[in-house]
Backbone as ProteinMPNN parsed JSONL, in Angstrom:
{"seq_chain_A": "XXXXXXXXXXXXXXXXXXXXXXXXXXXXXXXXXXXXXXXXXXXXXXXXXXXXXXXXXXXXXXXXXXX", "coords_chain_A": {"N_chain_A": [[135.352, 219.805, -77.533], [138.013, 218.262, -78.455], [139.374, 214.54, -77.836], [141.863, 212.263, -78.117], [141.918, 208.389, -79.146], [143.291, 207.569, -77.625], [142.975, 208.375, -75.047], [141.664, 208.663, -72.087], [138.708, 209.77, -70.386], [137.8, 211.503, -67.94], [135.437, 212.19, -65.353], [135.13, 214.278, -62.639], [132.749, 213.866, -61.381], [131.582, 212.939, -58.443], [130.053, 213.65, -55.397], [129.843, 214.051, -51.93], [127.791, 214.974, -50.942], [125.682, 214.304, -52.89], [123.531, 212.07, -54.408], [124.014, 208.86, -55.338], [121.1, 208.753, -57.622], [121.559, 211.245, -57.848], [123.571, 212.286, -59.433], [123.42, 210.722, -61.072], [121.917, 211.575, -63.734], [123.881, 213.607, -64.464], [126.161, 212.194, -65.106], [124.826, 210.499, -67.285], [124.725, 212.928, -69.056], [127.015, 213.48, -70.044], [128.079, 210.971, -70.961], [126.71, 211.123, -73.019], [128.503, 212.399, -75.108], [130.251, 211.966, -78.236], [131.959, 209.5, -78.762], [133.81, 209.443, -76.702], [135.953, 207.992, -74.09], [135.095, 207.538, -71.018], [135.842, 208.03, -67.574], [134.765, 208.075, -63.926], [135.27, 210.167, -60.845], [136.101, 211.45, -57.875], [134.687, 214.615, -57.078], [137.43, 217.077, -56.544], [138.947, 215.422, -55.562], [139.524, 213.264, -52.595], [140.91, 214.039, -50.92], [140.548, 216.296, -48.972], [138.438, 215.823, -47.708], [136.399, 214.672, -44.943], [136.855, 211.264, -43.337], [134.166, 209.774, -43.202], [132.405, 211.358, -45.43], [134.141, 210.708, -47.498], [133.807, 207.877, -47.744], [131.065, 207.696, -48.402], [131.255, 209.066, -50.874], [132.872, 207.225, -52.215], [131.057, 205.398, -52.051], [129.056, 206.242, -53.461], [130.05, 206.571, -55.882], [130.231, 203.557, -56.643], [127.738, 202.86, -56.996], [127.315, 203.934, -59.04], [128.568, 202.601, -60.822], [127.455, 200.225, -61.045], [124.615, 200.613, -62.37]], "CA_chain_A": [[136.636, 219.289, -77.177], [138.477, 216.701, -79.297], [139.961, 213.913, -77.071], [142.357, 211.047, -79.573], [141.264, 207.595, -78.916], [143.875, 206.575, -76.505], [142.69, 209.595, -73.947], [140.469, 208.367, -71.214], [138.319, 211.472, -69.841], [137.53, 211.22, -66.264], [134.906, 213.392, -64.933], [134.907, 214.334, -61.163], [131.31, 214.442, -60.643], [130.685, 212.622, -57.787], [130.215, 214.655, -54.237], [129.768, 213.9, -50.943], [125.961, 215.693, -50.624], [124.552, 214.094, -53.862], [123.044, 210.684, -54.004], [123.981, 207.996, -57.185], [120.468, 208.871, -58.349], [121.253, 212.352, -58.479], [124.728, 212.175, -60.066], [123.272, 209.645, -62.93], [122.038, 212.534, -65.085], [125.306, 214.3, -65.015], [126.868, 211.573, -66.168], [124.205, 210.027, -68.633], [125.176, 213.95, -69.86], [129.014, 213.362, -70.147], [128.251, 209.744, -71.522], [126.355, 211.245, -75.106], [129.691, 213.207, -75.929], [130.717, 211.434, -78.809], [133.685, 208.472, -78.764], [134.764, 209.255, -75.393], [135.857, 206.991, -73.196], [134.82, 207.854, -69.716], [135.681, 207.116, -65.588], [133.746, 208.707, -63.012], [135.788, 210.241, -59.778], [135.298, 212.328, -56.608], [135.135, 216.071, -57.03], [137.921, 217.842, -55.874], [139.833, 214.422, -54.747], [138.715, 212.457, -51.817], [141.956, 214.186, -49.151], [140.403, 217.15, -48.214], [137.063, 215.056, -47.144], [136.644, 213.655, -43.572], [136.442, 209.754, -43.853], [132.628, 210.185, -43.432], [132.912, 212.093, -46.138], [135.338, 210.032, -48.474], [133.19, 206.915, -47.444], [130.111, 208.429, -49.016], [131.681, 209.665, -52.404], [132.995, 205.643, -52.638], [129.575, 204.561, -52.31], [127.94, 206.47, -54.8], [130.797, 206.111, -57.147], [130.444, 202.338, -56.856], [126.487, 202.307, -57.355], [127.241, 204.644, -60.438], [129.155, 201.886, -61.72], [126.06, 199.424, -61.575], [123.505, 201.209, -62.722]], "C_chain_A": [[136.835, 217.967, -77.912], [139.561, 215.484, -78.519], [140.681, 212.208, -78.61], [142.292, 209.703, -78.424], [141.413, 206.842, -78.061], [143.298, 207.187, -74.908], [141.292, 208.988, -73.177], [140.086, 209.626, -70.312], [137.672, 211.069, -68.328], [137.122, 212.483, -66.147], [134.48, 213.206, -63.688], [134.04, 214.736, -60.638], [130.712, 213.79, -59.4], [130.924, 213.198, -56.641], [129.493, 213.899, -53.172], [127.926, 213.993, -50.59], [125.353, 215.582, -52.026], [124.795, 212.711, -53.727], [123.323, 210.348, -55.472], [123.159, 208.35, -57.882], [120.432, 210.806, -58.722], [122.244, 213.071, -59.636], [124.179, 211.642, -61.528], [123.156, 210.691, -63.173], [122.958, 212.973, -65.503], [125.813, 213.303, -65.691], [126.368, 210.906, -67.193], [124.372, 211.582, -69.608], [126.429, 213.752, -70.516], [128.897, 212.291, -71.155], [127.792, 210.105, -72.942], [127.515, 212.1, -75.233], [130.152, 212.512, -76.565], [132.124, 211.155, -78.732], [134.568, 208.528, -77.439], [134.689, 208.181, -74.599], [135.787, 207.584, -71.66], [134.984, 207.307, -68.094], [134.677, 208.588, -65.242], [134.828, 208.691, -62.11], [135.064, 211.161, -58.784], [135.439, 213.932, -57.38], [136.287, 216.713, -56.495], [138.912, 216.656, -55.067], [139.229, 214.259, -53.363], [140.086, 213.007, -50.544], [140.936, 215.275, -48.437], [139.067, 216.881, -47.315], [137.099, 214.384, -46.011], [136.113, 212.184, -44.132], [134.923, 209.326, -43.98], [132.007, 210.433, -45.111], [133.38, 210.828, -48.01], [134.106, 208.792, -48.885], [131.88, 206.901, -48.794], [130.113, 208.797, -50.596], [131.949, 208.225, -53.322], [131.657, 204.6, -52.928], [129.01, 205.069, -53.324], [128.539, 206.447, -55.813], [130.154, 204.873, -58.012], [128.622, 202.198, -57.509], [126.542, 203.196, -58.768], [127.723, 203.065, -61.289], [127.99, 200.638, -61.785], [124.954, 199.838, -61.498], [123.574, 200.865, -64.7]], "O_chain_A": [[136.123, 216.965, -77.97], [140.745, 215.71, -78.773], [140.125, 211.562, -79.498], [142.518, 209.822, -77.22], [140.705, 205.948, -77.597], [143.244, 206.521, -73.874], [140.161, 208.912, -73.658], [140.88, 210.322, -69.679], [137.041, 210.039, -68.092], [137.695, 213.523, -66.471], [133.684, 212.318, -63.383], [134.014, 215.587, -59.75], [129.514, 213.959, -59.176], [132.126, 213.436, -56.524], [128.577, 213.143, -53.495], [127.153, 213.165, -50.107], [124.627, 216.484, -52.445], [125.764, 212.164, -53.201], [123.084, 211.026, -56.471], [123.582, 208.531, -59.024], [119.687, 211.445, -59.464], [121.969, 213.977, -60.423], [124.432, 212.021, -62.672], [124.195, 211.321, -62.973], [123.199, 212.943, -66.709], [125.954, 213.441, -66.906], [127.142, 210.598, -68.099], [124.171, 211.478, -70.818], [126.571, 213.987, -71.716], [129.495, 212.474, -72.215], [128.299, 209.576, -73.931], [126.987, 213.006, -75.879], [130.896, 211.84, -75.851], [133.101, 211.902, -78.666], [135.609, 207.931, -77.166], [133.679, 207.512, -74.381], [136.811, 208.177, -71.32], [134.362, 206.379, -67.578], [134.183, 209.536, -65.853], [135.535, 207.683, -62.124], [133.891, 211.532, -58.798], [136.333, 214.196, -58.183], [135.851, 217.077, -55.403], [139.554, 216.978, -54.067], [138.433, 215.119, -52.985], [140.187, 212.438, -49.457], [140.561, 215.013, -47.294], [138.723, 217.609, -46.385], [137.859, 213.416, -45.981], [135.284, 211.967, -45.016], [134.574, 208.551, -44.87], [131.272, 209.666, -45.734], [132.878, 210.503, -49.086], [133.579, 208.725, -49.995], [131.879, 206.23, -49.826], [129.133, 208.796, -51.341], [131.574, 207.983, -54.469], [131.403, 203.61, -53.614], [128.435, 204.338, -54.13], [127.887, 206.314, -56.849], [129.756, 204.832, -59.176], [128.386, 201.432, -58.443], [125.624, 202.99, -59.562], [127.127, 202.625, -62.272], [127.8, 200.198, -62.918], [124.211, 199.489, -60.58], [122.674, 201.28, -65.431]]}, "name": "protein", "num_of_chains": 1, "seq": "XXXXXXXXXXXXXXXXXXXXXXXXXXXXXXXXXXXXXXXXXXXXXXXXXXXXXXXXXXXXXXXXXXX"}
C-alpha cells in the first residue's frame, strides 16, 4: 500500500484484553512500513465498550505512546 506524504495511517490495534506489552509488537510491525506516518487507536472504536472497557483501551494506548 502506497500512502502520499500528507496521509496519516492510523492503526486500530489496541483492545480491551491485550496489555501495552502485548500490543508493542503489532505496532513495532506497522512502524517498519516504510515513510508512514502512524497513530495508534482502539479497535473497533471505544462506543460499543463498557467504560471498564473504554478505560482500559485509554490506558494501554497511552503507555504505547511512552514506550
Amino acid at each position: 500500500m502506497r500512502l502520499s506524504e500528507w496521509t496519516r495511517f492510523v492503526a486500530g490495534l489496541v483492545h480491551e484484553h491485550w496489555t501495552a506489552g502485548e500490543t508493542w509488537p503489532v505496532l513495532q510491525h506497522v512502524e517498519q512500513a516504510p515513510s508512514w506516518r502512524e497513530d495508534v487507536a482502539a479497535a473497533c472504536d471505544l462506543v460499543p465498550r463498557s467504560c471498564d472497557e473504554a478505560v482500559r483501551v485509554m490506558r494501554a494506548t497511552l503507555a504505547l505512546c511512552w514506550d
